[in-house]
C-alpha positions as CSV (number, residue, x, y, z in Angstrom):
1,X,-22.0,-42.9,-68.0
2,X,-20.6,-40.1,-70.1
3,X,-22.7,-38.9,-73.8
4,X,-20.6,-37.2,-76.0
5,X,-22.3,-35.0,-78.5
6,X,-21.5,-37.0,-81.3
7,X,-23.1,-40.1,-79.8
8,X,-26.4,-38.1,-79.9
9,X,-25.9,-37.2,-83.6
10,X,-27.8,-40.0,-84.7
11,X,-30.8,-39.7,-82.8
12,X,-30.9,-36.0,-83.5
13,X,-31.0,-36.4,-87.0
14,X,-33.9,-39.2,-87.0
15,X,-36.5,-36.9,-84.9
16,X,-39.5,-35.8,-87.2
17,X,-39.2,-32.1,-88.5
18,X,-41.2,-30.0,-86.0
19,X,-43.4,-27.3,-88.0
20,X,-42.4,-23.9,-87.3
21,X,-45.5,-22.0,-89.0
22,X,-48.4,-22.3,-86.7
23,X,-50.5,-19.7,-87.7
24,X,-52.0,-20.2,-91.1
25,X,-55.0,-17.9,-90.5
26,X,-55.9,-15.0,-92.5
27,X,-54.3,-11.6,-91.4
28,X,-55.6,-9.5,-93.5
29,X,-54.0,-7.1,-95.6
30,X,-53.1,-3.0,-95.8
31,X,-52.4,-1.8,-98.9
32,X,-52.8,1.8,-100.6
33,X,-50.1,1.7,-103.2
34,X,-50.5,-0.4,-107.1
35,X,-49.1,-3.8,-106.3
36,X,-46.1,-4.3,-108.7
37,X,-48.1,-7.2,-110.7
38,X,-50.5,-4.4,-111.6
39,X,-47.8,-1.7,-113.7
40,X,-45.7,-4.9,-114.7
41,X,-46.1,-7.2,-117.2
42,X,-44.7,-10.2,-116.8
43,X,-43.2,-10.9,-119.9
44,X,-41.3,-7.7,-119.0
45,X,-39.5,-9.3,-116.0
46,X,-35.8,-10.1,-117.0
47,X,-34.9,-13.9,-117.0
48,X,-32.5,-13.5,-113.9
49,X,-32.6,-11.0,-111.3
50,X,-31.3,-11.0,-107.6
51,X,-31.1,-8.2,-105.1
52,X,-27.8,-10.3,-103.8
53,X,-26.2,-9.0,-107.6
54,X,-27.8,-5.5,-109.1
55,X,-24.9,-4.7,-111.5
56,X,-22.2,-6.0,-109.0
57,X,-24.2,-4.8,-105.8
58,X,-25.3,-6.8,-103.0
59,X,-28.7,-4.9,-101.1
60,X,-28.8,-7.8,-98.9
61,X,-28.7,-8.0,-95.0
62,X,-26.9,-10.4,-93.4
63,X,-27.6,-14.0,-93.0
64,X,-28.4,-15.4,-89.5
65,X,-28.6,-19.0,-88.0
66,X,-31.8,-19.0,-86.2
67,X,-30.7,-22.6,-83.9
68,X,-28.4,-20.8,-81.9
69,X,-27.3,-20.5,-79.1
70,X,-30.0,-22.9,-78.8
71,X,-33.2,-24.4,-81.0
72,X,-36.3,-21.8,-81.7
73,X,-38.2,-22.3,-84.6
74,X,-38.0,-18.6,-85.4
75,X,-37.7,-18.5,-88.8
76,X,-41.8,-16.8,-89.3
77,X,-39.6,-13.8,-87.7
78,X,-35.9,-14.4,-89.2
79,X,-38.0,-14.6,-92.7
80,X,-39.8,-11.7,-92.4
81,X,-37.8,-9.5,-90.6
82,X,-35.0,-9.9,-92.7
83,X,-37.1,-8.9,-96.0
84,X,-38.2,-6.0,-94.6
85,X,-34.9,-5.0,-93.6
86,X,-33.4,-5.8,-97.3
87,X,-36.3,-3.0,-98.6
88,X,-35.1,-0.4,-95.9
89,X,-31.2,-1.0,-97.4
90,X,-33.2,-1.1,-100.9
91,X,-34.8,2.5,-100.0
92,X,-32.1,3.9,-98.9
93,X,-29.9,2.7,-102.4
94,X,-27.4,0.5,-100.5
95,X,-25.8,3.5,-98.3
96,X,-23.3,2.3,-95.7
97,X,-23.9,-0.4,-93.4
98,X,-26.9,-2.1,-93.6
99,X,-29.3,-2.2,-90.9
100,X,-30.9,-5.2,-88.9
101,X,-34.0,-5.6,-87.1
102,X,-34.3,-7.3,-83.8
103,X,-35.7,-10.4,-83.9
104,X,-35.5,-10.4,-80.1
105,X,-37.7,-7.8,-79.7
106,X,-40.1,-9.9,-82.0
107,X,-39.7,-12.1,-79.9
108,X,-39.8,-10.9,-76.6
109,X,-43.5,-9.4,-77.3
110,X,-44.5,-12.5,-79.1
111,X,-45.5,-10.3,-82.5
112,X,-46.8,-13.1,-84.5
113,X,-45.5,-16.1,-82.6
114,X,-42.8,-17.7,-80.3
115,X,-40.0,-20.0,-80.6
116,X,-42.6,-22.9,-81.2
117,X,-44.0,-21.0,-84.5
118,X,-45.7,-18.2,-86.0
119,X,-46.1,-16.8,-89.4
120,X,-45.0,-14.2,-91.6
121,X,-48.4,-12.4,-92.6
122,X,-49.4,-12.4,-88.7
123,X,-45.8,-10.5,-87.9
124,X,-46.4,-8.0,-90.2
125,X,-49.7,-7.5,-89.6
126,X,-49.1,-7.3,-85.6
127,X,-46.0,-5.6,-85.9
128,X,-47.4,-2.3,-88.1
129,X,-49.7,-2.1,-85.0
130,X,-47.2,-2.4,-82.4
131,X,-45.5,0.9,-83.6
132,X,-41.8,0.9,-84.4
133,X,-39.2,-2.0,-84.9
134,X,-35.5,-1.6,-83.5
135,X,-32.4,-2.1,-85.1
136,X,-30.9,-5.3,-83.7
137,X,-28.0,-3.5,-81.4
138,X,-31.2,-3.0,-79.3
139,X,-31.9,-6.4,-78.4
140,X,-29.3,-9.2,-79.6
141,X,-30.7,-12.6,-80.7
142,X,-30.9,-14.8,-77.8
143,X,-33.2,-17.6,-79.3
144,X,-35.5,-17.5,-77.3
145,X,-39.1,-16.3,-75.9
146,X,-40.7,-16.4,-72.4
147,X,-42.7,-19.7,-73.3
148,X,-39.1,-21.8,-74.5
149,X,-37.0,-23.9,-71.8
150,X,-34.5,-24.8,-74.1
151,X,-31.1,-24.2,-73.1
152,X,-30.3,-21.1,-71.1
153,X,-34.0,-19.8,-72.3
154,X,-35.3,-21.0,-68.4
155,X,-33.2,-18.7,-67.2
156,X,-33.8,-15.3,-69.2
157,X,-35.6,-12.4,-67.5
158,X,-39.1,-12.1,-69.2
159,X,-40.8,-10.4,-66.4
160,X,-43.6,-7.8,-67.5
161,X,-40.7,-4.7,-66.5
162,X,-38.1,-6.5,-69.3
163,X,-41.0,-7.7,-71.6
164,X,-42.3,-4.4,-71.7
165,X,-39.1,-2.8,-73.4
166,X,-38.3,-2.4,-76.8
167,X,-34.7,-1.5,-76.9
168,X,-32.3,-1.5,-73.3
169,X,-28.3,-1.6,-72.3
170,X,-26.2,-3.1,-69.5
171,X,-23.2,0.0,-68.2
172,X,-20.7,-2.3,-66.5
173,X,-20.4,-4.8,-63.7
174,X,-23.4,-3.9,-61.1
175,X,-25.3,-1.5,-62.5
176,X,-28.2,-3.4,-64.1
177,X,-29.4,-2.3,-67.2
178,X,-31.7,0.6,-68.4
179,X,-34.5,1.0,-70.8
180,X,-34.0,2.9,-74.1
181,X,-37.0,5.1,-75.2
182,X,-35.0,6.9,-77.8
183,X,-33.5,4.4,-80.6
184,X,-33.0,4.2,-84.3
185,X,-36.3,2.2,-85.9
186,X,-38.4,1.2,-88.4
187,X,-42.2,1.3,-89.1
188,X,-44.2,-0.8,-90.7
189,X,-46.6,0.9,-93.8
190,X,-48.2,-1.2,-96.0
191,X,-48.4,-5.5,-95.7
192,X,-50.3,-8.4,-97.7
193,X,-49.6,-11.4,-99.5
194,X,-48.7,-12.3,-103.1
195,X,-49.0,-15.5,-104.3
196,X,-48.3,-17.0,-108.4
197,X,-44.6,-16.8,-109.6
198,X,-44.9,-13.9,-112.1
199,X,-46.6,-11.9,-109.4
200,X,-43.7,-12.9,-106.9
201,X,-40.9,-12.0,-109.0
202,X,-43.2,-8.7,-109.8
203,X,-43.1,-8.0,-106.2
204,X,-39.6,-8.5,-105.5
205,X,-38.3,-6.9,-108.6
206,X,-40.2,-3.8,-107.8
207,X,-39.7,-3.7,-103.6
208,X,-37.4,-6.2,-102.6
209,X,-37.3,-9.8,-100.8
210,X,-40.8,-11.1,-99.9
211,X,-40.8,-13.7,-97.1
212,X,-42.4,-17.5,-98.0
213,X,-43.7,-20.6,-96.7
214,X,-42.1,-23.8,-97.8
215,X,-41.8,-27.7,-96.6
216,X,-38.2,-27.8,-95.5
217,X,-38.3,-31.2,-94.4
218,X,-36.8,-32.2,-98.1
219,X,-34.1,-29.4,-97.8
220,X,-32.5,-31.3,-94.1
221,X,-29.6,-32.7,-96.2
222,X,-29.5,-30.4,-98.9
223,X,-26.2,-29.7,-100.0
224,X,-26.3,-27.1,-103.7
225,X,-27.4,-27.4,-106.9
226,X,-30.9,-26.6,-108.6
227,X,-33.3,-28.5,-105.8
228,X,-36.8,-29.9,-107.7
229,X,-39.3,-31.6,-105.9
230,X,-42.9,-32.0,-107.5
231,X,-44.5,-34.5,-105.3
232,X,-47.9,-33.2,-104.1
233,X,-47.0,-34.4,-100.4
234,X,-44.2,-32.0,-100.2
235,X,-46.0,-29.1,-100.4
236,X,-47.4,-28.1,-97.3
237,X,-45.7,-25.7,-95.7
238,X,-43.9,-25.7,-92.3
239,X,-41.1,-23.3,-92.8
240,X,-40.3,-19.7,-93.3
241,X,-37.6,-18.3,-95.6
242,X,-36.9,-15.2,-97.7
243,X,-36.9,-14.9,-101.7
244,X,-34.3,-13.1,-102.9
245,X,-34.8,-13.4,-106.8
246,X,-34.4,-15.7,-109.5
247,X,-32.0,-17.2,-111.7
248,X,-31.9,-19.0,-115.1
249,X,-30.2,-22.2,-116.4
250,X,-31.1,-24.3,-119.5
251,X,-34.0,-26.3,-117.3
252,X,-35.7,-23.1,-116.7
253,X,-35.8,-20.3,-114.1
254,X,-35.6,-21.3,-110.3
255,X,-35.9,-19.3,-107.4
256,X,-32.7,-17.1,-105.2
257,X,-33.7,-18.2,-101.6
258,X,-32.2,-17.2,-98.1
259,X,-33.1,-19.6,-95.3
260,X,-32.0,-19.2,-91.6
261,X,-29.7,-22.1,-90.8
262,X,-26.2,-20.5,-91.3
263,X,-23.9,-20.2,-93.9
264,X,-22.5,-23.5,-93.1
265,X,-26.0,-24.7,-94.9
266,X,-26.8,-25.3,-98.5
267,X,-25.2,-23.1,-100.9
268,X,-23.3,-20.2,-97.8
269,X,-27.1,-20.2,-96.1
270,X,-29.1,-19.9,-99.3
271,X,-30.8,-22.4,-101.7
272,X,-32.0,-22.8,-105.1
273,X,-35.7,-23.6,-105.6
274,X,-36.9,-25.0,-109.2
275,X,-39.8,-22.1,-110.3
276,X,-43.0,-23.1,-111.4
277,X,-45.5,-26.0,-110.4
278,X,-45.4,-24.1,-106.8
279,X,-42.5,-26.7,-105.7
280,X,-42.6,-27.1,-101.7
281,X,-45.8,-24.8,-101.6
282,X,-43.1,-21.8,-101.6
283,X,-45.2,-20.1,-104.8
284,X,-48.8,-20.2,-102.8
285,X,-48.3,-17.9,-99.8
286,X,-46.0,-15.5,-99.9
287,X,-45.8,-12.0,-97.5
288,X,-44.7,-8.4,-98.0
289,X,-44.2,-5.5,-96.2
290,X,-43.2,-2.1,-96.4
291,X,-41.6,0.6,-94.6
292,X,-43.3,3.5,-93.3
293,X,-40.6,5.6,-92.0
294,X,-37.4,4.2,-90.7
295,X,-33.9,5.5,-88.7
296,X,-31.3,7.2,-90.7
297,X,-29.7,8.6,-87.4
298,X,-29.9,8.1,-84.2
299,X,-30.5,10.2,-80.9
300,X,-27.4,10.6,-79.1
301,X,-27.9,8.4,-76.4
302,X,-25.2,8.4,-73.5
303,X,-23.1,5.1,-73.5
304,X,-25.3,4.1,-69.7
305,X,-28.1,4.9,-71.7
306,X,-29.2,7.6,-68.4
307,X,-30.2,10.7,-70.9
308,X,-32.6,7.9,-72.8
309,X,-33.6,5.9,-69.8
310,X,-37.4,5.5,-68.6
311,X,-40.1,3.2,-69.4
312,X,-42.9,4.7,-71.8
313,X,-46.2,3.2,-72.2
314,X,-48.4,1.8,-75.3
315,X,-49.4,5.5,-76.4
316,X,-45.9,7.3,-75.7
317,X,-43.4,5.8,-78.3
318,X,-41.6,7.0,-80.2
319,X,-41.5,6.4,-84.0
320,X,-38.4,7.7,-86.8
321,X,-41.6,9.9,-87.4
322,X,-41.9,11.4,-83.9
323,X,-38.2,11.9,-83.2
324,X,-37.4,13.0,-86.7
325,X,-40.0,15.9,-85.5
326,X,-38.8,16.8,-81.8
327,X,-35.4,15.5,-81.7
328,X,-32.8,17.5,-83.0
329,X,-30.4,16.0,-84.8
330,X,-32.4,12.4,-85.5
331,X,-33.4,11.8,-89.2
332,X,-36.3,9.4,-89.6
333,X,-37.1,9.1,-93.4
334,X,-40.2,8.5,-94.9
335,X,-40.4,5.4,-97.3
336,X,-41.4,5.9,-101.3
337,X,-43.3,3.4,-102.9
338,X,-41.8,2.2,-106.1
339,X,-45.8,2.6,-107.4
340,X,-45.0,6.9,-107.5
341,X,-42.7,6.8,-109.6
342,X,-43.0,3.6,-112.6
343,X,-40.8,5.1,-115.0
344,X,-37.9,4.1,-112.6
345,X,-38.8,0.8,-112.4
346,X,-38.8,0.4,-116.1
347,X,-35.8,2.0,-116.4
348,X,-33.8,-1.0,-114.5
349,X,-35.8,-3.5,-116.8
């Protein structure tokens, strides 16, 4: 007997939201520069702000469907990946194309979790240790990790050579593919947690998107509009997303929120989250990093990738630092810390 995929619909949409954050220990935190709630006053803060409008300007990154081409509950690595990538566009004031991170390559080394969960704080925290971050044309989202057997995901090469990389390429028909060891990058500088909504907005006014936990399970069938939900049971958290700002509307402000589902979701992939009273546990936990130094060119790599090839262990990577250093013709810039320089922050009040 033949299923058709919309005979399935029905059961799909009855099975119990899975919980995609299964880390909530404490990572710990790195931080050398002010935090933005400490040269900020709240009462400062304008009533809207969103990096997705700064005076007609979008800073944003792109938005991504983390369920395909199969399900893996990503989103601890969609949520923070993609805030740290809005601060490197942030940093580098919106110029040209902005970059992506790899989420593969997150996943592929399991920093901070798998397709069955993980959490934002422990990403950043692993990933500043792990050493530099590629650009997504490195390793292309497959949705999936070595410990998933959804879909294709039984069939995808996680061996320790292929695990062991950080950015590869496949020629043509035959050739296999080789190992990068020089690629464009980011780095990971400083990371913690912020937690309150006038801290929050603080943070993101001053550095960009912070990444969140939230209940999602009263989002499923959300469909626009100012979402509210107070009740105490729907505030633990089993979801990641990214905060993008805030808005304002005669009921109060409410939160600017990027989740990972597609643009076909909620409000073109976004929702808008009632602020205050810590609605779906979104205002208790959230997580922050920022660059260290990240790519602003690349190394000429040949299109077979044979002038970049080879496999490099733990203590020879290379960093934007490192090549910006030895590499002629690669720029790796370092990051500035809104914290040097307050006056400018003010001045965009």
């Amino acid at each position: 007997m033949k299923l058709s995929i919309l005979s399935l619909l029905p059961a799909m949409a009855s099975a119990a939201y899975r919980s995609e954050i299964i880390d909530h220990s404490d990572h710990g935190e790195q931080v050398l520069s002010a935090r933005p709630h400490e040269y900020i006053q709240a009462d400062d803060l304008p009533d809207a702000f969103t990096w997705g409008d700064v005076d007609g300007v979008s800073y944003l990154t792109r938005s991504v469907n983390q369920h395909i081409p199969q399900y893996c509950g990503s989103c601890w690595a969609q949520g923070s990946m993609s805030a740290l990538a809005d601060r490197v566009n942030i940093a580098r004031e919106n110029a040209g194309v902005p970059y992506t991170l790899s989420v593969q390559y997150i996943l592929n080394h399991q920093i901070g979790g798998s397709c069955y969960g993980g959490s934002a704080s422990g990403t950043y925290a692993a990933a500043q240790k792990a050493g530099p971050i590629p650009y997504e044309t490195c390793f292309s989202y497959l949705a999936c990790s070595s410990d998933s057997s959804e879909g294709f995901c039984g069939n995808v090469d996680f061996s320790e050579e292929t695990a062991s990389q950080t950015c590869r390429t496949c020629s043509t028909f035959g050739a296999g593919c080789t190992n990068i060891d020089k690629y464009p990058n980011v780095t990971i500088g400083e990371y913690g947690t912020v937690s309150g909504a006038d801290n929050v907005k603080a943070e993101i006014f001053a550095r960009g998107p912070v990444a969140c936990g939230i209940n999602a399970e009263p989002l499923l069938n959300y469909t626009g509009g100012v979402f509210e939900d107070t009740k105490i049971a729907d505030k633990l958290t089993n979801h990641i997303i990214s905060v993008v700002g805030w808005g304002s509307d005669s009921d109060g402000q409410y939160w600017i929120v990027r989740n990972s589902w597609g643009e076909y979701w909620g409000e073109m992939g976004y929702f808008r989250l009632r602020m205050g009273d810590n609605q779906l546990g979104m205002e208790d936990g959230c997580s922050w990093a920022t660059p260290d130094v990240y790519s602003e060119s690349n190394f000429p790599c040949y299109e077979g990738g044979e002038n970049c090839g080879g496999t490099h262990s733990d203590d020879d990577t290379y960093s934007a630092r490192e090549e910006n250093s030895i590499l002629e013709g690669y720029v790796g810039v370092q990051y500035v810390d809104p914290s040097e320089d307050v006056d400018s922050v003010y001045r965009r009040l």
